[in-house]
N, C-alpha and C positions, 0 to 999 in steps of 0.2 A: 498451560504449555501444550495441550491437545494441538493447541491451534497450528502450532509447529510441523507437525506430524503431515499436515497438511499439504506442506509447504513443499513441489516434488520437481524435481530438477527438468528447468524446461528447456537450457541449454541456450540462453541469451549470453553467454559467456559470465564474466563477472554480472552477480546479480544479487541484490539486497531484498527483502522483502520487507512491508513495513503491517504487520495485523493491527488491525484496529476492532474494538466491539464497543459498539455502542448502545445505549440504555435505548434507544428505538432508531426505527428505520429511518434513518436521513437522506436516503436515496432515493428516487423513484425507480422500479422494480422495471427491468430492462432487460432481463437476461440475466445469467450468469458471470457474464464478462461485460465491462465497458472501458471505454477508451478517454483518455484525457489527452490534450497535444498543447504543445506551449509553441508558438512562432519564434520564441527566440532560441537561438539555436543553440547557447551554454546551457539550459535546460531540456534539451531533448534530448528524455530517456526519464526522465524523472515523476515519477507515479505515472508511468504512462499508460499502464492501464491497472483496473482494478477487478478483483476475482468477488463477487457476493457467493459469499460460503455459508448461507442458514441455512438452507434445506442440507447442507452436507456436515454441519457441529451440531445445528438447530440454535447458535446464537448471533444474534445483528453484530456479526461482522463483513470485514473488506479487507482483503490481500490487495495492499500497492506494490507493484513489483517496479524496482528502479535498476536500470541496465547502463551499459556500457561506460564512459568517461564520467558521467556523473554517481553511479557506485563504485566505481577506484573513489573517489573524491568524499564521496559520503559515508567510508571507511571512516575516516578521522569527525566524522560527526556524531554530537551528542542525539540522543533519543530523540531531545523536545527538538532540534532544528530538523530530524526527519518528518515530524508528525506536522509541525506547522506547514512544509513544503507542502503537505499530502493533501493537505484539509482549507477549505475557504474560508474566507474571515464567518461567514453565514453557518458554518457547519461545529455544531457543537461538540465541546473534545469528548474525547473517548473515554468510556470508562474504562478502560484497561487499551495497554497495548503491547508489542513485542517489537522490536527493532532486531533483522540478522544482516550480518556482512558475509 
């Protein structure tokens, strides 16, 4: 629940965050922040970008942050349909995660 604490009002209006940690790093090291975008347009906003928080918990995690119509929407969703949206068929699940509305 650390991971929570993290989690600090960026002012996207409604906004969901989805923490993920995983047993090793699945991303290649780019920053602090990156960006993800989908062309179709009922998904834009969704995990659109991701925060790597190790050097600030010290554990392999990713803050997904999901904004506007698609978090009103993913209010009524269960955990696993946030985490699947978040992650690629390639990308191994998480050992632990946290889903907020």
């Amino acid at each position: 629940m650390a991971m929570i604490s993290l989690v600090i009002p960026f002012f996207y209006g409604t906004l969901n965050t989805v923490v993920l940690e995983f047993p090793s790093e699945v991303w290649d090291y780019v920053g602090e922040y990156f960006e993800a975008t989908d062309a179709r347009r009922n998904n834009r906003g969704h995990c659109f970008m991701f925060c790597n928080v190790r050097n600030a918990i010290g554990a392999l995690a990713l803050i997904a942050l999901e904004v506007g119509k698609v978090a009103i929407n993913g209010q009524s969703w269960s955990s696993s349909n946030h985490i699947k949206h978040a992650l690629k068929d390639s990308v191994p699940d998480p050992v632990t995660y946290v889903v907020t509305d």
